[in-house]
Each structure stands twice: as C-alpha cells, then as structure tokens.
C-alpha positions as CSV (number, residue, x, y, z in Angstrom):
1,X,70.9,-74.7,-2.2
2,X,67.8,-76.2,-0.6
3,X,68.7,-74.1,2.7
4,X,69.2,-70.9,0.7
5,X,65.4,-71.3,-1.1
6,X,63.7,-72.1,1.8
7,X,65.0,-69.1,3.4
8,X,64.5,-67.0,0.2
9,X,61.2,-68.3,0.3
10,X,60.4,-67.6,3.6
11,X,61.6,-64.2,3.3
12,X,59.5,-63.5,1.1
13,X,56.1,-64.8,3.1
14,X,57.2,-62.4,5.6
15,X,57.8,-59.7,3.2
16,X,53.9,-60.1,1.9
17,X,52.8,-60.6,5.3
18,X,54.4,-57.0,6.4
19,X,52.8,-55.6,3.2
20,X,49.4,-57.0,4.2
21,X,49.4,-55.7,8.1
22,X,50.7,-52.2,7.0
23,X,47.8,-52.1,3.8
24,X,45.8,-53.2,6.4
25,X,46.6,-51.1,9.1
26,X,46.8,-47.9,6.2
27,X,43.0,-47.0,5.9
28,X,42.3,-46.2,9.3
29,X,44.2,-42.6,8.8
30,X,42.1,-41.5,6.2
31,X,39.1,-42.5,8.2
32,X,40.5,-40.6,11.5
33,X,41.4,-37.6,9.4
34,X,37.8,-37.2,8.0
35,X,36.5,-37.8,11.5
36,X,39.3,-35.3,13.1
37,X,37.6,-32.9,10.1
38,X,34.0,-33.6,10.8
39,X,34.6,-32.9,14.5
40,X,37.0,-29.1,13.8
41,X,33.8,-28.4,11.4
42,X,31.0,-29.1,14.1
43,X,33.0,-27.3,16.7
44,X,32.9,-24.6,14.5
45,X,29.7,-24.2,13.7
46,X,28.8,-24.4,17.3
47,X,30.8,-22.0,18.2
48,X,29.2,-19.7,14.7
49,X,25.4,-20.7,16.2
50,X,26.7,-19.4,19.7
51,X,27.2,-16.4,18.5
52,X,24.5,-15.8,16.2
53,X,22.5,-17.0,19.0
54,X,24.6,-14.2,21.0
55,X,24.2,-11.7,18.4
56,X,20.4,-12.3,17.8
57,X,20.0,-11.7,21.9
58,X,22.0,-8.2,22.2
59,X,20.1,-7.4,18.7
60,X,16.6,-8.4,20.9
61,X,17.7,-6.8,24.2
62,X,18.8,-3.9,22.1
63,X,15.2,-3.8,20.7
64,X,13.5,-4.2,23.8
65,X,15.3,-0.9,25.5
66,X,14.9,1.3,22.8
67,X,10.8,0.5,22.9
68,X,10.4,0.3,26.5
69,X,8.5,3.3,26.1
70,X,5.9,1.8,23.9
71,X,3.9,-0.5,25.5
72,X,2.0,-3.0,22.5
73,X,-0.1,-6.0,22.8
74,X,1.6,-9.4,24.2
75,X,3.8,-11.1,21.9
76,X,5.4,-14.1,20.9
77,X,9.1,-14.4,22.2
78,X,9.3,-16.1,18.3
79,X,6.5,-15.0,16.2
80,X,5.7,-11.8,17.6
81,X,2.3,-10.2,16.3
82,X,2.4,-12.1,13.2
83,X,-0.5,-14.0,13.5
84,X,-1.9,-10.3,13.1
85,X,-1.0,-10.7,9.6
86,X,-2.2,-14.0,8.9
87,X,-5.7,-13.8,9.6
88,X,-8.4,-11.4,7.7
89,X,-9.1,-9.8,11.1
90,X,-5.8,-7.6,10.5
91,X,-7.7,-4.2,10.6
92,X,-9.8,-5.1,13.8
93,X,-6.8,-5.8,15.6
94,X,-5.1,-2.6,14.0
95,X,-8.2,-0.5,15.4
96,X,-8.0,-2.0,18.8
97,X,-4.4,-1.3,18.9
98,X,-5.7,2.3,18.4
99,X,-7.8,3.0,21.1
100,X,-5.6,1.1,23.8
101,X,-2.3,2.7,23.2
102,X,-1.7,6.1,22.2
103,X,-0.2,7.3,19.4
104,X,1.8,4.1,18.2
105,X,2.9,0.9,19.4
106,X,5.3,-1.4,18.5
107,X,4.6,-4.5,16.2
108,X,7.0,-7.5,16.5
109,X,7.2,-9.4,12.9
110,X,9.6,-12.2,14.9
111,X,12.8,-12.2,17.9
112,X,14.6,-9.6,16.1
113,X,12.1,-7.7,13.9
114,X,9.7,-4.9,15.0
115,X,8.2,-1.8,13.4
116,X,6.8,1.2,15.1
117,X,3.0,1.3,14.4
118,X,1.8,5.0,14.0
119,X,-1.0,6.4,13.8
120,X,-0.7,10.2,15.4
121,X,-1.0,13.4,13.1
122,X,1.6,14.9,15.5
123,X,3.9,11.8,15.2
124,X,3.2,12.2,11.3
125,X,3.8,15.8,11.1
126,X,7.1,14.9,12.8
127,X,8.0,11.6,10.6
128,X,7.1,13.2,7.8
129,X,8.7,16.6,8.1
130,X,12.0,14.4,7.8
131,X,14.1,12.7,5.0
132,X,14.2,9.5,5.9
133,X,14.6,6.9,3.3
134,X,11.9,4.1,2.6
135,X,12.8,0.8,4.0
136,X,14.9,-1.5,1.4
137,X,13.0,-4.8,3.0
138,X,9.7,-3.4,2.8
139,X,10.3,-2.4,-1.0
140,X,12.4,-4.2,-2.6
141,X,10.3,-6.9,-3.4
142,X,8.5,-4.3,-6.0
143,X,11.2,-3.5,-8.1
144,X,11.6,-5.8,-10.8
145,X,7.8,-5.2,-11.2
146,X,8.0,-1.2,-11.3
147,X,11.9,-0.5,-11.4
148,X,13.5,2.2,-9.4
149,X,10.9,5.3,-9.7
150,X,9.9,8.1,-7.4
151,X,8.1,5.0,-5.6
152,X,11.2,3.5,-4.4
153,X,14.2,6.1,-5.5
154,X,16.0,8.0,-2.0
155,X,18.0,10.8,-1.4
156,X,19.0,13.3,-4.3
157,X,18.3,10.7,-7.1
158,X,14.4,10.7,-5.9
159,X,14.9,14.3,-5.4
160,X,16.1,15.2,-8.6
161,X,13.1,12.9,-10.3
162,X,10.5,14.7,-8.4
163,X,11.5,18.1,-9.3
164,X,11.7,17.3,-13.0
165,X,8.7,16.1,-12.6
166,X,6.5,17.9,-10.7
167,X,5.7,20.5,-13.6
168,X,3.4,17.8,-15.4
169,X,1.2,17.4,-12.5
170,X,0.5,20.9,-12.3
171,X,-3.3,21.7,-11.9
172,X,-3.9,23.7,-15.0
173,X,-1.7,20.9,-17.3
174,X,-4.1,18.3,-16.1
175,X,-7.3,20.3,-17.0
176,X,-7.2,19.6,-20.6
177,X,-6.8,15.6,-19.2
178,X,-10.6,15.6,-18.1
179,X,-12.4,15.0,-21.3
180,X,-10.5,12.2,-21.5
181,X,-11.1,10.7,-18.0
182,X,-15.0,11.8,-18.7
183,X,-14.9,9.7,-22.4
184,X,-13.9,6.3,-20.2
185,X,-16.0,6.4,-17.5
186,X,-18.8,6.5,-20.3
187,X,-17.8,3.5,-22.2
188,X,-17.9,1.9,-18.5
189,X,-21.3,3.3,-17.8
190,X,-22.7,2.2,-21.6
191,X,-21.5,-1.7,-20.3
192,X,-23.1,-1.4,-17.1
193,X,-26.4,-0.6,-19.0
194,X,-26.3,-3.6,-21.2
195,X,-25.2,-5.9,-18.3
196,X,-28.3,-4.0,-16.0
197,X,-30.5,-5.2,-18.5
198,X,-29.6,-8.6,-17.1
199,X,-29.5,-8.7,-13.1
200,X,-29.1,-4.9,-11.7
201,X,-26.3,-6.7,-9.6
202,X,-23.2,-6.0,-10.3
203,X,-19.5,-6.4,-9.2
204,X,-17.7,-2.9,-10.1
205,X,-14.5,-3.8,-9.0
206,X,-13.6,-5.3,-11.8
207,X,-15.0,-2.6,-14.2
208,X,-13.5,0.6,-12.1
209,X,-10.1,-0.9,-12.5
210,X,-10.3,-1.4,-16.5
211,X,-12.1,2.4,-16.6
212,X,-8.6,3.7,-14.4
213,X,-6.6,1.7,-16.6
214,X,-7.9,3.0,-19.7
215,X,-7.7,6.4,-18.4
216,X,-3.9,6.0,-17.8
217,X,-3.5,4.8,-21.0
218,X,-4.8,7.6,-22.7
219,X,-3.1,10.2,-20.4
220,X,-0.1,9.3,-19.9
221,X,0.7,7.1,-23.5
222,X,-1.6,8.8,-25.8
223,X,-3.3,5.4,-26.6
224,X,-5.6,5.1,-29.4
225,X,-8.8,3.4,-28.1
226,X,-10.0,2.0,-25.3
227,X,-8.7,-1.0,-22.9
228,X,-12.2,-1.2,-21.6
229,X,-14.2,-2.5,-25.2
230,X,-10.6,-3.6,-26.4
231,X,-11.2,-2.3,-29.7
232,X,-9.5,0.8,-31.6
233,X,-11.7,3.9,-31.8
234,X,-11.9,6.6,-34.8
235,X,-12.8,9.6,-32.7
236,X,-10.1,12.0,-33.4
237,X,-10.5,13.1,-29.8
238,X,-9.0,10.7,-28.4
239,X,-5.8,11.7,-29.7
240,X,-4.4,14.3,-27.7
241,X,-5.0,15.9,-24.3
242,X,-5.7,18.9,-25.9
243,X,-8.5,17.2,-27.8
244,X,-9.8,14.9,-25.0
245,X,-10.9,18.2,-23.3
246,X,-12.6,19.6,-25.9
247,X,-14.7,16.0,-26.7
248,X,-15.4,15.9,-22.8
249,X,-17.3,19.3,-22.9
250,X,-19.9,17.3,-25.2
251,X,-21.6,16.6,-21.1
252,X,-22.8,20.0,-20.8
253,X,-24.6,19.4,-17.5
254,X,-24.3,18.6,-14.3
255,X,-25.9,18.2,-11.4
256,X,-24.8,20.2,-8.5
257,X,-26.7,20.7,-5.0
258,X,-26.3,24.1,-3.5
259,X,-22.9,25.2,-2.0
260,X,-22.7,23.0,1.1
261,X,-26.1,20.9,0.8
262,X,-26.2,17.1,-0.8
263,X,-27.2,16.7,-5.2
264,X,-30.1,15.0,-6.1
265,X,-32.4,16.2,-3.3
266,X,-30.1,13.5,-1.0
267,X,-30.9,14.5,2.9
268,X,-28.6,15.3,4.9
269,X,-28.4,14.5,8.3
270,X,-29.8,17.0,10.4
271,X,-30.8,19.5,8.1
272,X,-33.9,20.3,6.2
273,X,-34.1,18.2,2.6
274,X,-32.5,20.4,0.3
275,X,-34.0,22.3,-2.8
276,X,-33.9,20.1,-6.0
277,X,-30.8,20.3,-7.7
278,X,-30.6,23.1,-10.5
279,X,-28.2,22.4,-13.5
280,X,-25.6,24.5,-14.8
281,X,-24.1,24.2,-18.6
282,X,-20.2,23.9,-18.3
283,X,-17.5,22.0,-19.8
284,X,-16.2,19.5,-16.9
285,X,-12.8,20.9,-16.7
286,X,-13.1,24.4,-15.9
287,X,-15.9,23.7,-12.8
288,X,-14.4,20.3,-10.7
289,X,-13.9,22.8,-8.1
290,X,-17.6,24.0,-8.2
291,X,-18.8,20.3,-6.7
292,X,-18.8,21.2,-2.9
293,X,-20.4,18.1,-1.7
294,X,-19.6,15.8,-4.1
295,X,-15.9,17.1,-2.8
296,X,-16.5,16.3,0.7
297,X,-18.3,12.6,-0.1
298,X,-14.9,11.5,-2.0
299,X,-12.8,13.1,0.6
300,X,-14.9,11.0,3.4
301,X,-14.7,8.3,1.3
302,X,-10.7,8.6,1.4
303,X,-11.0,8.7,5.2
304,X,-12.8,5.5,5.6
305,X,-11.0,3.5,2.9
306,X,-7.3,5.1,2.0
307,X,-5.8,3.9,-0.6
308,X,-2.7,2.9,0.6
309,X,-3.0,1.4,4.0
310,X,0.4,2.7,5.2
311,X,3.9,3.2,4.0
312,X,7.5,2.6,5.8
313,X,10.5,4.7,6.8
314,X,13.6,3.8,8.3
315,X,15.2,6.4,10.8
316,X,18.2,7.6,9.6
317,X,19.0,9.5,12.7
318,X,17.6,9.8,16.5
319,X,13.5,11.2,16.5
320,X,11.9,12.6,19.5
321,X,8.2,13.0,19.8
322,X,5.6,15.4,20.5
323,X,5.3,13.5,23.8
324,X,9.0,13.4,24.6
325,X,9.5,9.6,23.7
326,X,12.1,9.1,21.3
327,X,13.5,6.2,19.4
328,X,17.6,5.7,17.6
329,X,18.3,5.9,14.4
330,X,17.8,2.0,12.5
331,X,14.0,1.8,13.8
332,X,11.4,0.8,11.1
333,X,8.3,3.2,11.5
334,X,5.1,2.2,9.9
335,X,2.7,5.4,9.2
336,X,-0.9,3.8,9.0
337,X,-3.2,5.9,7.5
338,X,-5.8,3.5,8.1
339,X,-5.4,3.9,11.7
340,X,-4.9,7.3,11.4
341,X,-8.4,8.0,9.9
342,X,-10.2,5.7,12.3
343,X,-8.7,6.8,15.6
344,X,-11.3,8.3,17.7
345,X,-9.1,10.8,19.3
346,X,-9.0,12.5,15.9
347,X,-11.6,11.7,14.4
348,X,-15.2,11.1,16.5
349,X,-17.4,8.5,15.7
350,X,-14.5,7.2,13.3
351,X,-16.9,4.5,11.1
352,X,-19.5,6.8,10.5
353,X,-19.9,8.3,6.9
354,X,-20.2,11.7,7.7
355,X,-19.2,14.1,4.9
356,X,-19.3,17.3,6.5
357,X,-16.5,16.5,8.2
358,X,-14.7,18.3,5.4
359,X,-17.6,21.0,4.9
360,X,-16.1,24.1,4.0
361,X,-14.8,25.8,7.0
362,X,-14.4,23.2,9.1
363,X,-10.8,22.6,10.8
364,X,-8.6,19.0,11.2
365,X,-4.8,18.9,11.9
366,X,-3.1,19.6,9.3
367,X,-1.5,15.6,9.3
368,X,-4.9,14.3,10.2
369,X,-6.3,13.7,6.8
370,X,-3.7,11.8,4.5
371,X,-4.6,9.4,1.8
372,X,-2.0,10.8,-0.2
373,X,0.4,10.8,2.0
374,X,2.4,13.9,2.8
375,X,5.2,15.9,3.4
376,X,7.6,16.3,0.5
377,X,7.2,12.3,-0.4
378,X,3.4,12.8,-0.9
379,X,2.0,11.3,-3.9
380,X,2.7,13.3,-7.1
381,X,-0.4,12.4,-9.0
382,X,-3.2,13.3,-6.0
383,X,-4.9,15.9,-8.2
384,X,-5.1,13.8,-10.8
385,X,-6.6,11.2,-8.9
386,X,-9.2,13.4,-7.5
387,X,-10.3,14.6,-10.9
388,X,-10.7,11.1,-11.8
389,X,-13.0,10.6,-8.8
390,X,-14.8,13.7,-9.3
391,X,-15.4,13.0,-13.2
392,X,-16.4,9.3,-12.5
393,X,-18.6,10.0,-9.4
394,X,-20.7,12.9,-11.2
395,X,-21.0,10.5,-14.3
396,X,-22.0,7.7,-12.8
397,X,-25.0,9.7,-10.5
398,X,-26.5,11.2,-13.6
399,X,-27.1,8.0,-14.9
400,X,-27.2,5.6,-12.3
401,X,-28.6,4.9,-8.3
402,X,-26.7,2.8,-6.5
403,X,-27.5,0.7,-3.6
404,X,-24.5,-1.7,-1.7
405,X,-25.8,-5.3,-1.7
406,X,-26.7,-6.3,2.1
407,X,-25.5,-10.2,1.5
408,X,-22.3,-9.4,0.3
409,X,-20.6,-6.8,2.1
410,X,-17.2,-5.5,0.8
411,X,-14.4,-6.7,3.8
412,X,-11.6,-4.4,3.1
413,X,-8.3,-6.3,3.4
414,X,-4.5,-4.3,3.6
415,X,-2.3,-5.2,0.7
416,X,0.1,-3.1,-1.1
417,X,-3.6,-0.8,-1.3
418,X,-6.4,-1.2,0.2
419,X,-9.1,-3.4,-1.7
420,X,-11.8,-6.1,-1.0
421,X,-11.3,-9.5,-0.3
422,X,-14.6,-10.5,-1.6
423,X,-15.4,-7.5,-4.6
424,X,-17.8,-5.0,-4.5
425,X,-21.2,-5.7,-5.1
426,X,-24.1,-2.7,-5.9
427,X,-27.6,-2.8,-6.7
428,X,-28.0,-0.7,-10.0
429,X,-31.3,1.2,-11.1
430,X,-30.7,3.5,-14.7
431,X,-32.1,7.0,-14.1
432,X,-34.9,8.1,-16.6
C-alpha cells in the first residue's frame, strides 16, 4: 500500500512536471507566428514600395520624353519649380521664363507632376479652339465653396448650362443694369468724401470690392439696399433692373475727350494736349460705347493686371503646335494670361501703360489680348464686367483725382485672381 502511493504519488509529480514544460514551452508559437506575420507583412510592403517606387519612375521617364521638346529652368529631381510658388517673386520668375523660352515651358510641381506653362496667342488659339475639360486637381478644391457651375461643369452638362444661359448676358438685357451699377459706385464715392475729409490717403481695395458686391446683389438678387452703408434704402429704384436704369440717368453728364484723344485735358504721349473736354447730356446706358479712351485705359489696364492669372486644361487627346511640337493626351496645360500680356514678342515694351495699344484701328492677334478668357469657355459675364468698369471709372473722374501713393506700391500676387499683397493705396483730391 505504501509502494502503490509512493508510486501514485510520484506519478503524479511527473504528470505536473510534463504540464509545466509543455505550458512552458506553449507561448513561443504565438510569439513565432506574430513574428512569421510581421515578417510576410514587411516583405510585402517592400515589395508594394518597389513598385510604387517602379511605377513613380516609368510615370517620370514617361514625363521627361513627352517634354523633351520643352526645354524649362533647372529643377529639383523632388521639388521641381516649387519654390517658384513659395516665394512673392512668383511673377518675376514667370516673366523671365517668358523671354528665355518660347512660347511655353514646362513647370515641375514635384517627381511626377508637371504642367505646361503657356503663354503664346498661337498655342492659345490652338488650346483654346478645343474641348478639353478643366483639370479635377486644380478645381476641385472650389467646389464646396461655389458648387458645380459653368466654373467647374465639363462636357454637355457645362454645355447645356451655358446655352441656357447665355441669353441673360446679352448686351441689350444688361443695359437697363447700369443705373444700378452707377447708384453704388456713388454711395462708394459719398464715403470716400467723408473719409477724404480725414487723410486723402486711402486704401480702395477694400471699398471696390463692397461697391462690386453690392452691385451683384442688386443685379443678380434684386436686393433692397445697399451692402456698402449696410442699411435698407427707400428709393423705389432700386427695385428692379428696369427701374435702376431709369434712376441712373439722374447723371446727365459726362466727361468725354474727343474720339481717340485722353478726358480731362490728360496728355497723351506724343501728341499735342488735347482740347478741354466738352460734355454731352445722356443717360449712361445708351452711350458706354461712346467712351473711346476711357475704353482703351480699362482695356490696358486688363493687360497689365488680368484678372485671373491663368486657368488649367487637361488634354483629352494628342495637340500639335503651331511650331510642330506636340504633347499626349493626360498633360496638364496652364494658359497664363499674365505671361501672355507681358511677353515682349507680343506685346513691345510689355510694363509700359500705353493705352493706344487698343486705339481704334489698331491690330493684335486675335488670342493676344485675353482677360476674359476665350474660346467657347470664355467668361459669360465680360460685358457686364466692362460696364461696371466703365460706369465706376467715369464716376469716380468726375469727382475725384487720383494719385498712387509712392511708399506703398501695390505688389500684385497670383491667387485664384490676381490682387495685391499689400492693398492699394491712392492719394485722393475732390474736384470742385
């Protein structure tokens, strides 16, 4: 009996010792599992980077043979030209691009990423004689801020907007507009002579925008008031297109130059200081077309400073040049207009204000001269815009001289459109 419990006993000190080697021999499996895992996963992902890395090369060398033809400024093999974009020297560099390579150059944005730089009315005539949709990567950002319009719309949804459209942006429907457009550019010009009474310094930029705003909001929604005093207005004017042209005619003069010569006895360069101005009795909308100079100053104006600094396109099928150099389809082109309008092969002595550049009679390519865009994407509101210039400009002249201020000159800087980095900043004197 003894025997048999010592052996019972013993049998069971080598049963718990088994159990104790095997539980502790168990939890290296999991462990080498995990590690097997970690290792198939790394292996995998090196083998994913290799060919990304693989993909990212073709997708460069690709790249580099379709722009062989366009030589561009040394770049990054990482960066590329970005530090172009970085910096507030972005239009210098642009403008030297210009007058070292012809017609466009390439612009590297990274490894992979380039954009054709145009800035050629015959590479513009040809881009934008074609329907090539606007790039998704270049827009996209702007639609939950302005939804999918004309702006960003493609194909036969964007042509189907256009065309119903177009009919409300008709020259003759936006005449009766005027007398609207002319009532808020006064309520700007009554605050600039209470805040003239002050300093004759003055920051417009600020003030233009509210004045375009509440011109906007009157035209297109009809809005009671005006955005610029921010307080409800009686005038029964104000209600309707219709009206607002007939409570614009209250102006009934203007001051015009004669066909071809500067207003307000201004001299132009190299000809004989004009007669003095004489001053015809007309309601504003039926005569915008009868201001020949003050025409050609805005439409300089536009050639100096575009609006929009450039817009994108992505080839949706082979181009060939003018010049027989041709690109595939997939390219990103960027038209800029800026460069366009300051390339001395189209334009001599590009930064000088000269406007009879556009003096009746005088010829320019047909695609040289684009701050609306153009082709069958141009901008759908460009008459409207220029009666707004040509109201606000003769407006302002009867009232007001203007002078820039020398210590704080206006540096233009490319956004989505062209504005200043640092405001604009005139000298004001009120006309007797």
């Amino acid at each position: 009996m003894h025997r048999g419990g010592c052996n019972s006993q013993a049998s069971q000190r080598s049963g718990s010792l088994c159990t104790m080697s095997v539980s502790g021999l168990s939890p290296p499996r999991p462990l080498g599992s995990v590690s097997g895992l970690l290792q198939v996963a790394s292996l995998l992902g090196l083998v994913l980077l290799l060919l990304k890395a693989a993909q990212l090369y073709l997708r460069r060398q690709w790249l580099l043979k379709a722009f062989q033809e366009f030589p561009c400024p040394p770049s990054h093999w990482l960066y590329g030209h970005s530090q172009e974009l970085r910096n507030d020297q972005g239009l210098q560099d642009l403008l030297k691009r210009v007058e070292k390579f012809p017609c466009a150059s390439p612009r590297w944005l990274g490894g992979t990423s380039v954009q054709l730089l145009v800035y050629d009315p015959d590479y513009m005539k040809v881009i934008l004689g074609r329907s090539d949709p606007k790039s998704l990567g270049t827009y996209k950002f702007m639609a939950p801020w302005i939804g999918y319009g004309l702006l960003l719309l493609n194909g036969q949804t964007w042509f189907q907007h256009r065309r119903m459209l177009t009919p409300a942006f008709h020259y003759d429907i936006l005449k009766p507009y005027v007398g609207l457009m002319a009532n808020s550019v006064r309520v700007m010009l009554d605050k600039w002579e209470e805040l003239i009474n002050q300093d004759s310094h003055l920051d417009i930029f600020g003030h233009i925008s509210l004045m375009t705003l509440d011109t906007i909001m009157k035209c297109a929604f009809s809005h009671q008031g005006s955005i610029q005093t921010d307080r409800t207005s009686d005038q029964v004017e104000e209600g309707s297109a219709a009206e607002g042209g007939r409570a614009g005619e209250g102006q009934k003069e203007e001051a015009l130059g004669f066909p071809g010569h500067p207003p307000l006895c201004q001299k132009a360069p190299g000809l004989p200081r004009p007669c003095p101005p004489f001053r015809i009795s007309f309601g504003f909308r039926d005569h915008l077309d009868q201001m020949p100079y003050t025409t050609m100053c805005i439409k300089e104006a536009l050639r100096l400073y575009p609006p929009v600094p450039g817009i994108g396109r992505e080839l949706s099928k082979p181009i060939t040049f003018p010049d027989g150099r041709s690109l595939p389809r997939g390219i990103m082109v960027m038209l800029s207009f800026y460069a366009l309008h300051h390339n001395p092969k189209v334009w001599p002595n590009p930064e000088v204000f000269d406007p009879f550049r556009f003096a009746p009679g005088s010829s320019q390519h047909s695609h040289a001269f684009l701050p609306f865009s153009g082709g069958s994407r141009n901008c759908i509101g460009k008459q409207f815009a220029m009666n707004e210039l040509k109201v606000a400009v003769a407006l302002t002249l009867l009232r007001f001289e203007l002078a820039p201020d020398p210590s704080r000159v206006a540096v233009p800087v490319p956004r989505i459109v062209l504005k200043s980095k640092n405001g604009i900043h005139l000298h004001l004197r009120k006309l007797l």
